[in-house]
DRENFITOR-649489 format. One record per residue: residue in one letter; x, y, z of N, C-alpha, C, CB in turn; chain. Coordinates in Angstrom, 2 decimals, decimal comma, always signed. Glycine has a CB too. Layout:
ATOM A X Y Z X Y Z X Y Z X Y Z A
...
// end
This chain:
ATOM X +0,84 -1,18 +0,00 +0,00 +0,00 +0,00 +0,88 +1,24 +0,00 -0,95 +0,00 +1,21 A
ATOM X +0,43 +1,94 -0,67 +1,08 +3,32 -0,74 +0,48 +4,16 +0,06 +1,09 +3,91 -2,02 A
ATOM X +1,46 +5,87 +0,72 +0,86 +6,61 +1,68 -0,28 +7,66 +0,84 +2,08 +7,40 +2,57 A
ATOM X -0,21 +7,50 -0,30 -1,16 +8,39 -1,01 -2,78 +7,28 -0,70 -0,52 +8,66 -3,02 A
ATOM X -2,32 +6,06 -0,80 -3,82 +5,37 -0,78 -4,10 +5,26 +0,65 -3,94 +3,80 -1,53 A
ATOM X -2,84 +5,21 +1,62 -3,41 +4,83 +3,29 -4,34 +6,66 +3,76 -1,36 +4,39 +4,81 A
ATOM X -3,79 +7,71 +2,70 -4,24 +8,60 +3,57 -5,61 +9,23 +3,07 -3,17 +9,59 +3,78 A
ATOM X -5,92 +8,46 +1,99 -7,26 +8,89 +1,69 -8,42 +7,80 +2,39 -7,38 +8,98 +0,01 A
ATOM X -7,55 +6,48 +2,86 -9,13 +5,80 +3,47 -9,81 +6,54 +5,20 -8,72 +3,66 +3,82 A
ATOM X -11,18 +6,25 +5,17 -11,65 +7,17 +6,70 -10,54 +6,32 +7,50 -13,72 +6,94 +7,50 A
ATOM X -11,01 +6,89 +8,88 -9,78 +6,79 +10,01 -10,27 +5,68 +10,34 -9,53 +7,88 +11,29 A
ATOM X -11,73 +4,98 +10,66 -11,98 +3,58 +10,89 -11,03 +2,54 +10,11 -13,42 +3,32 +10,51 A
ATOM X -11,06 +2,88 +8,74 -10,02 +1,85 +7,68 -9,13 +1,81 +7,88 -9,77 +1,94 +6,46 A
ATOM X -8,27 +2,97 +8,46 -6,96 +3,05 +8,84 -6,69 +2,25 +10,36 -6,61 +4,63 +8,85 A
ATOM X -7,54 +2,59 +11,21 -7,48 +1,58 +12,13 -7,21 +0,03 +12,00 -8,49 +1,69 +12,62 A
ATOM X -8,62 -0,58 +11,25 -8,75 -1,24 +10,62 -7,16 -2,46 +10,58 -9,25 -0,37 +9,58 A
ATOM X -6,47 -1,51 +9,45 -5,28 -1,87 +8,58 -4,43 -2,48 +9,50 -4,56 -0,66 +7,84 A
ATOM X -4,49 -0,95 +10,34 -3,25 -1,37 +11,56 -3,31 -2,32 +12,28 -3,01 -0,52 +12,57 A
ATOM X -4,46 -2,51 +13,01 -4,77 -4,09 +13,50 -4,14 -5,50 +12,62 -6,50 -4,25 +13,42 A
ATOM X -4,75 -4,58 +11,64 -4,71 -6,23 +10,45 -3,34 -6,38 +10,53 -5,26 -6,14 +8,43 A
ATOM X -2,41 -5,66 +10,27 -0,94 -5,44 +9,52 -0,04 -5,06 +10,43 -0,88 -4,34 +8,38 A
ATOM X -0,24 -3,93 +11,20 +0,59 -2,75 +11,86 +1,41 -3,85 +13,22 -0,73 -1,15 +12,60 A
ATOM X +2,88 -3,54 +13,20 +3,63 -4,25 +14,10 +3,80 -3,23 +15,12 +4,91 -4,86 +13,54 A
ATOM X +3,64 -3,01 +16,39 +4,05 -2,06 +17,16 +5,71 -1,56 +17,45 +3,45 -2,47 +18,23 A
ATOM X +6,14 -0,48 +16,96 +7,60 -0,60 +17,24 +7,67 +0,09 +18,93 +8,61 +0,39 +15,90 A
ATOM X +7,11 +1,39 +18,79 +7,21 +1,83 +20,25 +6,12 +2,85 +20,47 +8,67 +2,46 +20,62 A
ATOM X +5,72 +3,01 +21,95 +5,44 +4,10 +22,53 +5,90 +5,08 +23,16 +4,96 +3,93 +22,96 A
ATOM X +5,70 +6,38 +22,36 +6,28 +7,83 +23,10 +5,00 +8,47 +24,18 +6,65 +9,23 +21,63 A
ATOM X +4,80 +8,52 +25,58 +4,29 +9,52 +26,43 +5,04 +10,63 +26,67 +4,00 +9,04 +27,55 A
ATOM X +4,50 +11,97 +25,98 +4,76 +13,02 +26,32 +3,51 +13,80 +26,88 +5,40 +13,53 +25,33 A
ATOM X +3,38 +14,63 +28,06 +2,72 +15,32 +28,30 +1,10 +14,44 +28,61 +2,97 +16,29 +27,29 A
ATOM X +1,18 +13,45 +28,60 +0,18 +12,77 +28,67 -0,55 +12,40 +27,66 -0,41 +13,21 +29,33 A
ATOM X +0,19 +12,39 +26,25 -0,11 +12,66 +24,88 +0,29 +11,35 +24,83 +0,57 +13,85 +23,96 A
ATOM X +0,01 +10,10 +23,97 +0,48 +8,89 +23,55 +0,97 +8,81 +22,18 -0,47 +8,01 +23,71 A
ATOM X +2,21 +8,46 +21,43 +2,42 +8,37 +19,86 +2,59 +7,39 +19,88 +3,35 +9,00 +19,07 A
ATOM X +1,90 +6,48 +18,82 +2,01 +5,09 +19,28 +2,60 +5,03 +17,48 +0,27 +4,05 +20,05 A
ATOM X +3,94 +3,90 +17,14 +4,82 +3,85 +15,76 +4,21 +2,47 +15,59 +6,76 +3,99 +15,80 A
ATOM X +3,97 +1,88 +14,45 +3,62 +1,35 +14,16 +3,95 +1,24 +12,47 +2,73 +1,51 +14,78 A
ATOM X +4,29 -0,09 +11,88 +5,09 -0,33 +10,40 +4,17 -1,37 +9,97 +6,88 -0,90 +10,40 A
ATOM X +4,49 -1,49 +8,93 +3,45 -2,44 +7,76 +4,57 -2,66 +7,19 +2,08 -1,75 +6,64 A
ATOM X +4,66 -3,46 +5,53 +5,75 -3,96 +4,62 +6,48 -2,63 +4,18 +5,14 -4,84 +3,28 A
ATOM X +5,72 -1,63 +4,02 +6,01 -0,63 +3,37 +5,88 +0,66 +3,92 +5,43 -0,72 +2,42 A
ATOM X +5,42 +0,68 +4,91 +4,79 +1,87 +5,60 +5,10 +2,23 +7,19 +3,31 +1,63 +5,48 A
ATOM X +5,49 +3,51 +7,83 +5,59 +3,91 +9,06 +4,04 +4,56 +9,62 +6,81 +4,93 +9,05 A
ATOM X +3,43 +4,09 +10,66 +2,37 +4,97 +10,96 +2,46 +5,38 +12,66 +0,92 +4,18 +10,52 A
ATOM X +2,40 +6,76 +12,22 +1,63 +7,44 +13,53 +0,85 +7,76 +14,24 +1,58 +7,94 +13,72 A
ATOM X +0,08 +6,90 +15,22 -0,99 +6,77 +16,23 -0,87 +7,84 +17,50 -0,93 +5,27 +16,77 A
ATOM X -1,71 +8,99 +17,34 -1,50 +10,41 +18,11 -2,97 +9,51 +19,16 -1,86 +12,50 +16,86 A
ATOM X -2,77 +9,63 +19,91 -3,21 +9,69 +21,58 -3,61 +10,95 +22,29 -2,04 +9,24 +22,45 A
ATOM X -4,78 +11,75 +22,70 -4,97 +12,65 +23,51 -5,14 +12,14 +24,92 -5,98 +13,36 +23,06 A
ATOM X -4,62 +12,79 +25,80 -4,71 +11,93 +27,43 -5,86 +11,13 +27,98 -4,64 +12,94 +28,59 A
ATOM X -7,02 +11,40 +26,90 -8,06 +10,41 +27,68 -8,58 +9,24 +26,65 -9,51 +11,35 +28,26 A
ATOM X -7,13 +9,38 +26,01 -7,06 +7,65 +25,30 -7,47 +8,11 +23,67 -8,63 +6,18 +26,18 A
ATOM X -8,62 +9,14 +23,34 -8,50 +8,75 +22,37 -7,91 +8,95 +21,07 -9,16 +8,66 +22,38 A
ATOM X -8,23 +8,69 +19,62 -7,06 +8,94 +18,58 -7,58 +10,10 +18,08 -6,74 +7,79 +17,39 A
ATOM X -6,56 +11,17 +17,88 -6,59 +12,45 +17,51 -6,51 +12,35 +16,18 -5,63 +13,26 +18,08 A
ATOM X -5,16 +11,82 +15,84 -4,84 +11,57 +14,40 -3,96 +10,28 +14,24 -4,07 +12,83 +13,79 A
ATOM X -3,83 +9,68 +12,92 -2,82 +8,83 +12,49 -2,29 +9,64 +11,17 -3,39 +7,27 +12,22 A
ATOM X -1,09 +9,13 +11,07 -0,13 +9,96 +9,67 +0,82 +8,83 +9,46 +0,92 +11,70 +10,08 A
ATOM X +0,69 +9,08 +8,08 +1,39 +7,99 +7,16 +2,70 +8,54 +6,47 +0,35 +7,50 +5,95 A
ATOM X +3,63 +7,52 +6,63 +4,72 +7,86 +6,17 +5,41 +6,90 +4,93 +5,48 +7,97 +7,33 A
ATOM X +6,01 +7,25 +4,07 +6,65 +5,74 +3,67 +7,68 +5,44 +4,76 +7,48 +5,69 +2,05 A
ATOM X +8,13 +3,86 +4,49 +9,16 +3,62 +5,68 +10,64 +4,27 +5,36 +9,35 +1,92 +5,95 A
ATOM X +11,05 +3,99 +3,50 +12,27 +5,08 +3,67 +12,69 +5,77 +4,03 +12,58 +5,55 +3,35 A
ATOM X +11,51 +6,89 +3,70 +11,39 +8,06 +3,81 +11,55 +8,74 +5,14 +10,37 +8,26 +3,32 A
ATOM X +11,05 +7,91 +6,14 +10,74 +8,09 +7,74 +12,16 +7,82 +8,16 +9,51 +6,96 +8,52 A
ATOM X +12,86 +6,74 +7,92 +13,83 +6,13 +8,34 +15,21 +7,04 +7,90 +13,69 +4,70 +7,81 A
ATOM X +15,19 +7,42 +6,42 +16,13 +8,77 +5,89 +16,01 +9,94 +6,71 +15,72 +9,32 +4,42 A
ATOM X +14,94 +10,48 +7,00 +14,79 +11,50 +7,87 +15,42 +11,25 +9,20 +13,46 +11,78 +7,99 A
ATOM X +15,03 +10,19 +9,97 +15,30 +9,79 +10,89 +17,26 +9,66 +11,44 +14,46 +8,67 +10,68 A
ATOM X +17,73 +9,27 +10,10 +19,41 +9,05 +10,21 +20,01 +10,49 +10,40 +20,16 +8,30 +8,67 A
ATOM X +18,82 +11,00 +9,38 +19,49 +12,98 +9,01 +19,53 +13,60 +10,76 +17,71 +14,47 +7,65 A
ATOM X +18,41 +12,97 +11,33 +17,99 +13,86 +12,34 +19,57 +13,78 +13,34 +16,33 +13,23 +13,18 A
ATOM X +19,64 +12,16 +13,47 +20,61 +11,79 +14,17 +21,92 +12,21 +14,06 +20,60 +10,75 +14,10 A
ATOM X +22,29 +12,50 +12,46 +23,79 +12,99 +12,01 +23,82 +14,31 +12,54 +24,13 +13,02 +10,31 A
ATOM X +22,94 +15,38 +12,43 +23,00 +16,31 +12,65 +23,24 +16,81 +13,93 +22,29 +16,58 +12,20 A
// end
């Protein structure tokens, strides 16, 4: 799946997916905020948490793409 097709389905489908597919890599608590990472074959997703549990947003990344950014962040 591509992030152009994960980000046009409603947020139920996207749920959905993640269940079906989504491997948990980690959880960030900040502020009482939850980011929950989560990967597919091809894909990084972001599970936003407001403090009383529920999902604010999810955002799709490709995994390269996430992972390139991610090295840049670190070199720098």
């Amino acid at each position: 799946m591509r992030t152009q097709d994960f980000e046009s389905l409603p947020l139920e489908k996207k749920l959905s997916l993640i269940q079906e597919r989504g491997k948990l890599l980690d959880t960030i608590i900040r502020g009482g905020y939850s980011i929950l990472l989560y990967w597919t074959e091809n894909l990084i997703l972001e599970v936003f948490k407001n403090p009383s549990g529920q999902i604010v947003s999810v955002k799709c990344f490709d995994k390269e793409f996430y992972l390139m950014q991610t090295r840049m962040q670190y070199a720098s």
